[in-house]
C-alpha atoms as a printed R data frame, in Angstrom:
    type eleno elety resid chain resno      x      y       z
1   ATOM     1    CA   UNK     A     1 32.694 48.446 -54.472
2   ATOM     2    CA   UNK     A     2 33.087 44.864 -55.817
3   ATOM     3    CA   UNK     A     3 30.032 43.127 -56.330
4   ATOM     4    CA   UNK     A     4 29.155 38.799 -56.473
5   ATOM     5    CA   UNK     A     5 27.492 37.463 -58.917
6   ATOM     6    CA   UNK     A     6 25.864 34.989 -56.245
7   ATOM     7    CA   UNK     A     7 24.732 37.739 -54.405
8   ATOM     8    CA   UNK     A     8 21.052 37.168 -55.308
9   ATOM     9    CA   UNK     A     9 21.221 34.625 -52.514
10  ATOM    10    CA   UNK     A    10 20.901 37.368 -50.013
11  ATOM    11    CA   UNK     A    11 17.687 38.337 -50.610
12  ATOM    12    CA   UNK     A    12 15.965 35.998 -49.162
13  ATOM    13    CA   UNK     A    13 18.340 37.479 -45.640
14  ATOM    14    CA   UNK     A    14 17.888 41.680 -46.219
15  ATOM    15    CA   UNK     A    15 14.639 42.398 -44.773
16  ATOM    16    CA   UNK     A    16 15.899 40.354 -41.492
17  ATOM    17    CA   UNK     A    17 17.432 42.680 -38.908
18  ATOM    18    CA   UNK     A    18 20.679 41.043 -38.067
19  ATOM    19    CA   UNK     A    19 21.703 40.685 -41.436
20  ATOM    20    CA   UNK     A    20 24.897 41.748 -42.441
21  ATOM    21    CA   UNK     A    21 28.033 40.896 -45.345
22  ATOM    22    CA   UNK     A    22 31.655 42.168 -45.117
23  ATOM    23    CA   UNK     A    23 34.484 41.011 -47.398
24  ATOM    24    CA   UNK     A    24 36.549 37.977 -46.359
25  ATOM    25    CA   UNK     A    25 39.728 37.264 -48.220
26  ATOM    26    CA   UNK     A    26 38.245 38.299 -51.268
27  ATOM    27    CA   UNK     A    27 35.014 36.580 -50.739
28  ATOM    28    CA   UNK     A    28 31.337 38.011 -49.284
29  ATOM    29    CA   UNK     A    29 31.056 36.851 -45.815
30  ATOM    30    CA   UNK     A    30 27.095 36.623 -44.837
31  ATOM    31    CA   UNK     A    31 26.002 37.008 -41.217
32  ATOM    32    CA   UNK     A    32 22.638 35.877 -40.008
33  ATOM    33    CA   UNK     A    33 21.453 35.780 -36.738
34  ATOM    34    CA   UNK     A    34 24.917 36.638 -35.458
35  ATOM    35    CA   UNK     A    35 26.654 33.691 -37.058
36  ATOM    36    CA   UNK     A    36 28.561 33.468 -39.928
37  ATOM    37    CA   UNK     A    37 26.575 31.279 -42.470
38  ATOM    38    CA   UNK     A    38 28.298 31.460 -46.135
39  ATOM    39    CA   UNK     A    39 30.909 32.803 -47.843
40  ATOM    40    CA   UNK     A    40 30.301 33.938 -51.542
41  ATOM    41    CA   UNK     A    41 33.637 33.211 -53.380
42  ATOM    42    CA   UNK     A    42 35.082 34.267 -56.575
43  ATOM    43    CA   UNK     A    43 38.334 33.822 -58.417
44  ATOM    44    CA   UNK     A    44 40.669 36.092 -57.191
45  ATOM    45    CA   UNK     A    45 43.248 38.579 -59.359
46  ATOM    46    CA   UNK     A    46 45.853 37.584 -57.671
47  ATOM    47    CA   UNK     A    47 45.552 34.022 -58.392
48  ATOM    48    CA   UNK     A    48 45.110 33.069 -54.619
49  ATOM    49    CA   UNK     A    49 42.218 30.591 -55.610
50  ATOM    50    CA   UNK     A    50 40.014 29.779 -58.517
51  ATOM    51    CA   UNK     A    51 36.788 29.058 -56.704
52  ATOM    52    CA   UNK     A    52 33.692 30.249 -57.664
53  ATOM    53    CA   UNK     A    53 30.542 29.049 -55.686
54  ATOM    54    CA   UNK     A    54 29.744 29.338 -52.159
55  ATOM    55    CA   UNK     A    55 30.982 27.996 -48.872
56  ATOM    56    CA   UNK     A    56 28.578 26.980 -46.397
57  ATOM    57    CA   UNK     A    57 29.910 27.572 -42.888
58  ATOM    58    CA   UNK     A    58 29.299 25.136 -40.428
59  ATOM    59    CA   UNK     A    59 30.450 22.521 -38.067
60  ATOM    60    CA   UNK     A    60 31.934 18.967 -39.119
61  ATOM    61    CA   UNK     A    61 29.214 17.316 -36.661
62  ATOM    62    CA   UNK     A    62 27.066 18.931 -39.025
63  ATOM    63    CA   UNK     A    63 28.138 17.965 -42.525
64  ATOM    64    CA   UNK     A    64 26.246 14.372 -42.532
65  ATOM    65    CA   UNK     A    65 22.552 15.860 -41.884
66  ATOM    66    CA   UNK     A    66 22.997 19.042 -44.441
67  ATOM    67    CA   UNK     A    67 24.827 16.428 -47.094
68  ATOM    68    CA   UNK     A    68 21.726 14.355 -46.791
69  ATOM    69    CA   UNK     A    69 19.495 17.014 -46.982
70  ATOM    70    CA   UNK     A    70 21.670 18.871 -49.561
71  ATOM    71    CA   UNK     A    71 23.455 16.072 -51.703
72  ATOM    72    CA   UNK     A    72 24.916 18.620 -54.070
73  ATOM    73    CA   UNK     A    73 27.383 19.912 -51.333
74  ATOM    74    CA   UNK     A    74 30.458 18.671 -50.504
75  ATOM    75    CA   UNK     A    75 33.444 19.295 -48.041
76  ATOM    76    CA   UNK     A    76 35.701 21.828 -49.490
77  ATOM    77    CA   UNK     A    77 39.182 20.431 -51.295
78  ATOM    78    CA   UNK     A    78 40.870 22.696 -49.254
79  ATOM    79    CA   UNK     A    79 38.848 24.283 -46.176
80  ATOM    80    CA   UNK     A    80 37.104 21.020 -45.555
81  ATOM    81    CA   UNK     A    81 36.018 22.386 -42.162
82  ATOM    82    CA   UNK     A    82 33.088 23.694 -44.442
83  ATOM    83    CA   UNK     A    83 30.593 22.592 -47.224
84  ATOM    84    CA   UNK     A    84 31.074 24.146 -50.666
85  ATOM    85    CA   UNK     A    85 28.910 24.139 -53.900
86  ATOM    86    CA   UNK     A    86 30.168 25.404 -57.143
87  ATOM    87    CA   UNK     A    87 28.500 27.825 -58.835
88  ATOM    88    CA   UNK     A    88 28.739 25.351 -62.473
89  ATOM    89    CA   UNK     A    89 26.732 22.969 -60.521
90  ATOM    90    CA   UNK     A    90 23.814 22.129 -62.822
91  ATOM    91    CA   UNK     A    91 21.478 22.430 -59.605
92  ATOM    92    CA   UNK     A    92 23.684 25.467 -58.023
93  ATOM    93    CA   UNK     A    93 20.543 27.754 -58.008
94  ATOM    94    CA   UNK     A    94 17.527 25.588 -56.639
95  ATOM    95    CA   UNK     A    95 19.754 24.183 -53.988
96  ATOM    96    CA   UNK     A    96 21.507 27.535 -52.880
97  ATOM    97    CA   UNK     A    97 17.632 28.232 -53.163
98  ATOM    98    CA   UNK     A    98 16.890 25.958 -50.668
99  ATOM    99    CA   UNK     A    99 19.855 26.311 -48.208
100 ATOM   100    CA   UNK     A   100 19.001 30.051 -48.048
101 ATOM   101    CA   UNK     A   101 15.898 29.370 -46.700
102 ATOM   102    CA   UNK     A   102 16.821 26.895 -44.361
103 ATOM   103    CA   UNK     A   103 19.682 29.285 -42.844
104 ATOM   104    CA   UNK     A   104 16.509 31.685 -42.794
105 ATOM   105    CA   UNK     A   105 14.545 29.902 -41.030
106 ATOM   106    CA   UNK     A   106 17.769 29.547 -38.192
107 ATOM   107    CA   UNK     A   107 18.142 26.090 -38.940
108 ATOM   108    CA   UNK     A   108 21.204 25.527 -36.372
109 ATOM   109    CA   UNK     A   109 22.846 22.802 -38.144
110 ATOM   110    CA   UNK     A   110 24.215 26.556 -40.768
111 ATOM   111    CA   UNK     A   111 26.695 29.138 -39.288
112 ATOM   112    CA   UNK     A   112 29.546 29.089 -37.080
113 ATOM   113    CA   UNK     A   113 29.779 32.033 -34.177
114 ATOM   114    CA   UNK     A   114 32.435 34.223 -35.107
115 ATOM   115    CA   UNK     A   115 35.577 34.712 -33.057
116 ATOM   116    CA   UNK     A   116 36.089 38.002 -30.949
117 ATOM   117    CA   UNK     A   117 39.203 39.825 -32.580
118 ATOM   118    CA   UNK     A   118 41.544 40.202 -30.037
119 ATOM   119    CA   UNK     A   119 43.625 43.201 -30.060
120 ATOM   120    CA   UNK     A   120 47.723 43.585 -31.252
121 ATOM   121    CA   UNK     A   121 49.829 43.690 -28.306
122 ATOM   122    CA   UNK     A   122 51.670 45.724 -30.327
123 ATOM   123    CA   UNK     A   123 49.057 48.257 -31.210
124 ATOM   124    CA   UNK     A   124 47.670 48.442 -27.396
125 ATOM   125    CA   UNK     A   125 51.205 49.815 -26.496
126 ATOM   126    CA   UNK     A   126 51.562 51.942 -29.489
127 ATOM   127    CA   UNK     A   127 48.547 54.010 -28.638
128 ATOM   128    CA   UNK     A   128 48.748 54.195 -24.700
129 ATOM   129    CA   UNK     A   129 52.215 55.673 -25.816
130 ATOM   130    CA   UNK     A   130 50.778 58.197 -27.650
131 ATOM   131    CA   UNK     A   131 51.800 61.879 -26.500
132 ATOM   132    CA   UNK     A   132 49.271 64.266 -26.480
133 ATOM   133    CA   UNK     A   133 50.117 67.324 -28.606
């Protein structure tokens, strides 16, 4: 299995019982406290995107207080609903530092609740369908 080169971020998170990662279009989604709080990104093979850095998940209400608290992050170019620092960031690692302990501490301005998945219509039929053999 694939493994980040940011993912020394999480272990500030892996002693904390609701901690949890899963991939995310080709990125490490981190879960804390049942929210979504970051997603570690790397370039992907296919060319999809060229990031490399994290993006912070949280709400647009949000992004003034964290920016001021966390200058060196920025809305995304492209998923501006959340903050992103890249990993070249000359102060990448003492402010990722920082923002991982915040987000431990359940600092509620960090995460977003996850959507339930709803189910395929398609798929719900397909299996209630289903002879028994």
């Amino acid at each position: 299995m694939k493994t980040f080169d940011n993912e020394w971020i999480c272990q500030v998170f892996e002693d904390h019982p609701s901690f949890l990662t899963k991939r995310m279009f080709g990125g490490l989604a981190v879960y804390l406290f049942g929210r979504q709080m970051m997603v570690l990104v790397e370039p992907t093979r296919t060319g999809r995107w060229k990031w490399h850095g994290v993006l912070i998940c949280t709400e647009h209400a949000h992004h003034p207080a964290i920016i001021e608290d966390f200058p060196q992050l920025a809305p995304h170019d492209v998923l501006k609903k959340w903050l992103y620092i890249d990993s070249r960031h000359e102060e990448f690692e003492p402010t990722m530092e920082r923002v991982a302990e915040a987000i431990r501490r359940d600092d509620q301005r960090f995460g977003i609740h996850p959507h339930p998945r709803k189910e395929k219509k398609g798929k719900a039929r397909s299996r209630s369908r289903r002879k028994k053999r």
